[in-house]
N, C-alpha and C positions, 0 to 999 in steps of 0.2 A: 857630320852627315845630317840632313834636316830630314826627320819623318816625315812625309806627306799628312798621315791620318791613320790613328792606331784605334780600328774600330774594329774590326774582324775578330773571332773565337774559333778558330782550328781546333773544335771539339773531339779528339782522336778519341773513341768509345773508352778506354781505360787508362789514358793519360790526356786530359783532355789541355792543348798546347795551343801558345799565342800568337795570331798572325795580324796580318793586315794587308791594307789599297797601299800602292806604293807610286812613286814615278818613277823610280828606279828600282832597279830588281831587289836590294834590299835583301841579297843571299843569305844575310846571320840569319835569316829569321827561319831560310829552309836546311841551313847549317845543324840550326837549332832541333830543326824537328826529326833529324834524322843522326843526331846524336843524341838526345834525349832518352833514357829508358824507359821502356813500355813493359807492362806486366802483358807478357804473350805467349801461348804455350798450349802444350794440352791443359783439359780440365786437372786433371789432379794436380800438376805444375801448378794453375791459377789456383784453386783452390785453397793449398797450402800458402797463397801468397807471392809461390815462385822464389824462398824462404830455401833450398835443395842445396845450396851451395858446397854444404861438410854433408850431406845425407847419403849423394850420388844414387845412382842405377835408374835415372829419369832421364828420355833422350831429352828432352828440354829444359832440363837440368845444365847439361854438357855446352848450353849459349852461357852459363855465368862460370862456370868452372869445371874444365873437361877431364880433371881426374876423376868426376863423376861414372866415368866409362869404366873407373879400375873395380868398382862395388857387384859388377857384372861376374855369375860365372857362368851364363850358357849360353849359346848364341839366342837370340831376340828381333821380331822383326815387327816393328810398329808402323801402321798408319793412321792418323786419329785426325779423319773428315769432321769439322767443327760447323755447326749451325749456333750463327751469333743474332741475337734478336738483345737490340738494346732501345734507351731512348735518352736524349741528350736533351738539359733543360739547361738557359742563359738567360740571366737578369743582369742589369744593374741596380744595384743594390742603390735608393738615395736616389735613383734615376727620377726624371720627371716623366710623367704619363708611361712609364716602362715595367709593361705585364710579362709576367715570364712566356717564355717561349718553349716549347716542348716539342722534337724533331724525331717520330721514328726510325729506326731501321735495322733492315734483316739481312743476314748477309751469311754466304756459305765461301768458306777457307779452309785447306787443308793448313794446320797448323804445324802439323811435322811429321815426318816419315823416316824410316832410316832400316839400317838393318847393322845389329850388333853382333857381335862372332868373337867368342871366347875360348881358349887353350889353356890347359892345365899342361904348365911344362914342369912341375915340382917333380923330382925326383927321390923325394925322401922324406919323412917329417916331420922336419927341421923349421923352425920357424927361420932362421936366416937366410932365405933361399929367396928368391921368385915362385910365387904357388901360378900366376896367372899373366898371361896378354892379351891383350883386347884390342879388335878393329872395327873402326863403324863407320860407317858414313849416312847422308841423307842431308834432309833439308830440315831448317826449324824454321818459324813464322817469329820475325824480330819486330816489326812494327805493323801496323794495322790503321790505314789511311781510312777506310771508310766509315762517312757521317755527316750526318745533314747537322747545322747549327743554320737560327736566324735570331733576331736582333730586331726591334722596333722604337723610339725612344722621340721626344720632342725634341727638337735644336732651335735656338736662335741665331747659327753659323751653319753656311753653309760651305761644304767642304772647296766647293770654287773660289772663296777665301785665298786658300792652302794654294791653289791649284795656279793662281793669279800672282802671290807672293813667289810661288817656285819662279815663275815665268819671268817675273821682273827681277829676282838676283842671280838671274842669269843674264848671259849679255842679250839684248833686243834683238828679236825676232831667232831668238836660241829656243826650240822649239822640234826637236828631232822625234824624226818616228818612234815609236816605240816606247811611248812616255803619255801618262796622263796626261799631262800640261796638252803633249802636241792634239791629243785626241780630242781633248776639251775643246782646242780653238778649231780643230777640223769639225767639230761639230755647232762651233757656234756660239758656245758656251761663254767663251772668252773671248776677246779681241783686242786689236792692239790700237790703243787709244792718238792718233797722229797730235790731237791738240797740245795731249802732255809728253808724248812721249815715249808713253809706257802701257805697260796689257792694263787692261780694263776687265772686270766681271758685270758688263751691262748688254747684253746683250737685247734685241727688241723686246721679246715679251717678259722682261723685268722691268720695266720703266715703272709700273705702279710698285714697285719696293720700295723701301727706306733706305739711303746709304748713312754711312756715317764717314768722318774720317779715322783711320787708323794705323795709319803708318806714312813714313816720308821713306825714300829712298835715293840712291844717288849712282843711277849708271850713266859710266860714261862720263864721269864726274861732274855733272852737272846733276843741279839739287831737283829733282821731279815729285811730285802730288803721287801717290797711290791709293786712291779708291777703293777701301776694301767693301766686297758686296756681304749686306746684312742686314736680314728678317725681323722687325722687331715683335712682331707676332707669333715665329715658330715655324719649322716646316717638320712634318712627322718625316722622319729616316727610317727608311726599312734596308736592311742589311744580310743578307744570306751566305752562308760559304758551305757546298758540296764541295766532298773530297771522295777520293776512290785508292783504293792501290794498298802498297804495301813493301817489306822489305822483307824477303827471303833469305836466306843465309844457307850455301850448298857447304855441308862439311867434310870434312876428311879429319878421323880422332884416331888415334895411339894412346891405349894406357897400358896400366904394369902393375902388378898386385903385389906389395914385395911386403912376405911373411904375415900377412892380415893385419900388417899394422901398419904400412906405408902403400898411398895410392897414386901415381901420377899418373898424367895425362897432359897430351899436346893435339892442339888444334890446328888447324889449317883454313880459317872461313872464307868465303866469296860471296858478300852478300849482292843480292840484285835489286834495284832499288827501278818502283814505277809507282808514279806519283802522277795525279791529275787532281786540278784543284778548280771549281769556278766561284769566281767571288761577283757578286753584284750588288752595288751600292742605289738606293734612288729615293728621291726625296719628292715628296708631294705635298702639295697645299690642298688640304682636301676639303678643307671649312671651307673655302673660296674667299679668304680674306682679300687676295689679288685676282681679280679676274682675268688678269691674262696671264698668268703664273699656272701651268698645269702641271708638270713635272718633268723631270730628267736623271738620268738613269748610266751608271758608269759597269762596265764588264771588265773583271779579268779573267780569261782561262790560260792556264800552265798545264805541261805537260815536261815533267821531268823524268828523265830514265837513265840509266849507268849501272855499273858495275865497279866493288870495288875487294881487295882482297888485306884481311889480316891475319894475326898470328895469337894463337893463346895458351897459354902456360897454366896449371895449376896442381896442386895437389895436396892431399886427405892424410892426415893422421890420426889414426887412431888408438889412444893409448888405452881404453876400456873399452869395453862393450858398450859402457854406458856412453861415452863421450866420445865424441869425432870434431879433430878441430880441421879448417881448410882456409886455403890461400889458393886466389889467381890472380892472373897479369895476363892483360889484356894488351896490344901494340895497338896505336892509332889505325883505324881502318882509312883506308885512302881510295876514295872513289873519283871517279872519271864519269863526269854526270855529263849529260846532253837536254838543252834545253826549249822548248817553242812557247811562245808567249805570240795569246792574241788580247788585243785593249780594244773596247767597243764602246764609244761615245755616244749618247744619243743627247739629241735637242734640239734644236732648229732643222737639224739633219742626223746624219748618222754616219759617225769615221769610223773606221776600223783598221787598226794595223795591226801587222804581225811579225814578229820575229823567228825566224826559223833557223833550227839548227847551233845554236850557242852553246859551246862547247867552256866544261872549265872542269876544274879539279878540286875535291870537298876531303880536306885532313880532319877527321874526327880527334876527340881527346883520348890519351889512357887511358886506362881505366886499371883500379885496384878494388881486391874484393877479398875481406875477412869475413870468415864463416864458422859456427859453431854448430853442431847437433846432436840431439842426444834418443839414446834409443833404449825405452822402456823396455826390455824383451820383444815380444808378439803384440803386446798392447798400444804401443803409442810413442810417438817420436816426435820432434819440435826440432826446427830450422832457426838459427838467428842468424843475419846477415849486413852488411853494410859495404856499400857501391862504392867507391870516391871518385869523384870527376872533377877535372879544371876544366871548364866551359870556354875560360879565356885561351884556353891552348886552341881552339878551331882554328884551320886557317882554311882561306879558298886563294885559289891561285888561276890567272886567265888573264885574255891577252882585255881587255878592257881595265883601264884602268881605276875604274869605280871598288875593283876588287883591294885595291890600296884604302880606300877609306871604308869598308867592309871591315878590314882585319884593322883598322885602328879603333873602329868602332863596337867591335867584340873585345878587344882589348879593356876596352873603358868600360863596359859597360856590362861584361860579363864574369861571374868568377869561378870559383871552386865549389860545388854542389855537391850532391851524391841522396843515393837512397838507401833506408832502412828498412829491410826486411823482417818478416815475422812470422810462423806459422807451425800449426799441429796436425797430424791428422792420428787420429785415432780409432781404434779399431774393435769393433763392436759386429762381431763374424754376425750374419753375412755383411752387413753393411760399415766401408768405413765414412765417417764424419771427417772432414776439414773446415779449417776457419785459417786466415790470412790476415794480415795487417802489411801496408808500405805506406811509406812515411818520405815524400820527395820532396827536397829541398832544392832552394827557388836560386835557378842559375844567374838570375840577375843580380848586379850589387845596389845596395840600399840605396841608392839615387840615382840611378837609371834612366835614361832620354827612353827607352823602349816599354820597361815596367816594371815596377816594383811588388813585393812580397810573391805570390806565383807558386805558394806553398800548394801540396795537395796531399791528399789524405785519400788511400784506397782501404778498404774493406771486401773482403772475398770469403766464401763458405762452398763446401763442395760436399758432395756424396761421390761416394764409389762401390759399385761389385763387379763381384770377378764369378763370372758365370763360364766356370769350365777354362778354355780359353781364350774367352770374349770378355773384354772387360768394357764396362758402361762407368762412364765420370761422367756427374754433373756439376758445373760451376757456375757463384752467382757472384757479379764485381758489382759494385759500386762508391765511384770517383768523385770524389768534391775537390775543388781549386775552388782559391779567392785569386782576382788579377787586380790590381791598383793599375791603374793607368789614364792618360791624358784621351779622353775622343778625340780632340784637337789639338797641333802644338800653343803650349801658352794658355793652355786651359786648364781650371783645376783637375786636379787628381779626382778616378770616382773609382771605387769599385764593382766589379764584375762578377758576380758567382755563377758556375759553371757546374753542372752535376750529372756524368753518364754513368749509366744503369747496363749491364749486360749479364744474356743469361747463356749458358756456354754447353754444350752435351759433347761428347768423344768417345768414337769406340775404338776399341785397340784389338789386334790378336795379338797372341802370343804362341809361339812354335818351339819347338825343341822340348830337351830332355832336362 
């Protein structure tokens, strides 16, 4: 599969994920972002890290392991309205003329809701019995689409290059809706050269550039000239990508408290997934080294929406008081996404197409999750954890056949990942302290056509009090990723650093006896 152009930063506020300008849909990439873990939750969840795995009786706990529900013994009914204020800053690092960027924003999410209902069926005071069962449902907040990222940098290539090369190894005058290439030429960008045969990047008000030669090609089997179009002076690239949305997960949990020393728990998830992205790419000459060179300017908007349901298993042992160890199993989530894609061309004119309605089907990985925690008495408890994921297990399935080189391309290019979890909170009446650590390792393999290293490193600290039956969490995350990647195919490797900032409040009640 040839990447068009791997410029884009899908800064997601606390996993901040790799996107890009495509010509074709290039689904691994939204595969990717919607099986990627995100630390999302209420505050006291984030705080600690999201570290709960062996700890249980956090409804947002119950997204990584739902024998978490068995730690419960009264019924519980949480809602914790989330005001998120972050800011998202992207460099290249080595870059030329390339100042960091820094993107506000503010944003209100319910992050989970639910209502827990617990029974004491014990009969006697037998530790081998069933002391407890527990039913809950609600929603929890699994991903968090919203954020602004932008991007400024010098180039001596311009991505019409890319756009021109796609054009020519396809067959002549293959140029279908719904594709950069086509929008490029419907706006003028591109054209098709009748002398040689083949697309040209010379459109009128390029004639004072520089070309060079750099490439031969052969369609049609016949030996043809390709002209690639190229600035020896520079054109500054401004690059932006708004996203909105997010993934809910409606649940249905069962656990079982059997003798205070064994906790399981089964899940039933349905997460919802809406997503809207707009990506704008455009480059200007703004020294006026070419006078009739002024600019031009590439639009993506997507809008993705579906629904998809899985299955999860886990549960808590605890052999002391002091230690609790935990195990879950996760089934692949299989979502049923729906797609609109509109491409907006501008430059001598302005194209615009749209695609409506593209329906296909998104198989998420497994997931396996070992967990440790230990509980100081009243004073203070500590979560250890670790995620495992095959990335190359994605698959997408639809009647387009691009989805064939999709999944060969995830194949190649993606591997086995997961994240390490870390966290304490501690308790110092009235006020408890948290602090976090996750440690997410980069789904790509070390030579990757998409990107290499992708490593990230979160850090998270929270406060909490419990005022009667109101409780107040605050959370503070901050995300570092380095991305290694090509701006253009056939270009050196440059790095990317990436860094969101988010500050998190939650209030919860609590009811019953």
């Amino acid at each position: 599969m040839k990447k068009i152009l791997k410029i884009a930063i899908l800064a997601v506020i606390t996993t901040p994920l790799f996107a890009q300008f495509t010509d074709l849909r290039f689904a691994d990439q939204y595969a990717l972002a919607f099986s990627l873990p995100q630390l999302q939750g209420n505050a006291r969840f984030v705080g600690m890290g999201g570290a709960f795995g062996a700890l249980g009786g956090n409804l947002s706990g119950l997204t990584t392991n739902p024998a978490g529900i068995g730690i419960y013994r009264r019924g519980d009914f949480v809602f914790t309205p989330t005001l998120a204020i972050g800011q998202t800053e992207t460099q290249q690092v080595g870059g030329v003329n390339s100042p960091s960027r820094f993107n506000d924003r503010m944003g209100f999410n319910v992050m989970n809701f639910g209502l827990v209902n617990a029974w004491d069926i014990s009969r006697s005071e037998s530790a081998n019995e069933w002391k407890m069962v527990q039913l809950g449902f609600g929603v929890n907040r699994k991903a968090d689409f919203w954020n602004r990222s932008s991007f400024t940098n010098t180039v001596d290539w311009t991505v019409l290059d890319e756009l021109t090369w796609e054009a020519n190894i396809h067959e002549v005058l293959d140029l279908p809706s719904g594709t950069l290439r086509g929008a490029a030429h419907g706006a003028g960008l591109i054209f098709f050269n009748g002398n040689y045969n083949v697309f040209d990047g010379r459109p009128g008000f390029f004639n004072d550039l520089n070309f060079v030669l750099v490439d031969t090609i052969f369609p049609n089997s016949d030996t043809v000239t390709s002209i690639w179009l190229r600035t020896t002076d520079g054109l500054t690239q401004h690059q932006t990508s708004e996203t909105r949305g997010g993934i809910n997960e409606w649940f249905l949990t069962f656990g079982g408290n059997f003798g205070d020393m064994l906790y399981l728990g089964a899940t039933i998830g349905m997460p919802v997934v809406n997503f809207h992205q707009t990506r704008t790419l455009r480059e200007v000459d703004e020294v006026g080294m070419h006078p009739d060179f002024t600019s031009w300017r590439l639009r993506e908007t997507l809008d993705i929406s579906g629904t998809g349901v899985n299955l999860k298993l886990g549960a808590i042992i605890r052999p002391s008081d002091f230690m609790r160890i935990g195990v879950a199993f996760h089934t692949p989530t299989r979502f049923a996404l729906r797609e609109n894609l509109t491409i907006e061309a501008t430059g001598i004119r302005t194209r615009t197409d749209r695609l409506d309605q593209f329906e296909y089907t998104l198989r998420t990985p497994m997931r396996l999750i070992g967990s440790l925690g230990f509980v100081i008495g009243r004073q203070a408890m500590i979560g250890i954890e670790y995620e495992h994921i095959n990335f190359g297990n994605m698959r997408l399935t639809g009647d387009d056949p691009q989805f064939d080189l999709d999944n060969d391309f995830i194949r190649d290019n993606y591997r086995t990942g997961g994240v390490f979890r870390v966290g304490g909170e501690f308790r110092l009446d009235p006020v408890n302290i948290r602090l976090g650590y996750n440690l997410t390792m980069s789904p790509f393999e070390a030579n990757s056509e998409a990107a290499q290293n992708f490593t990230g490193h979160t850090f998270t600290a929270g406060l909490g009090f419990v005022l009667g039956s109101t409780t107040i969490d605050i959370a503070y995350v901050n995300a570092l990723r380095g991305i290694d990647m090509q701006a253009y195919s056939g270009m050196p490797w440059n790095r990317y650093s990436v860094s969101a900032q988010q500050f998190q409040v939650t209030f919860g009640w609590r009811f019953g006896n």
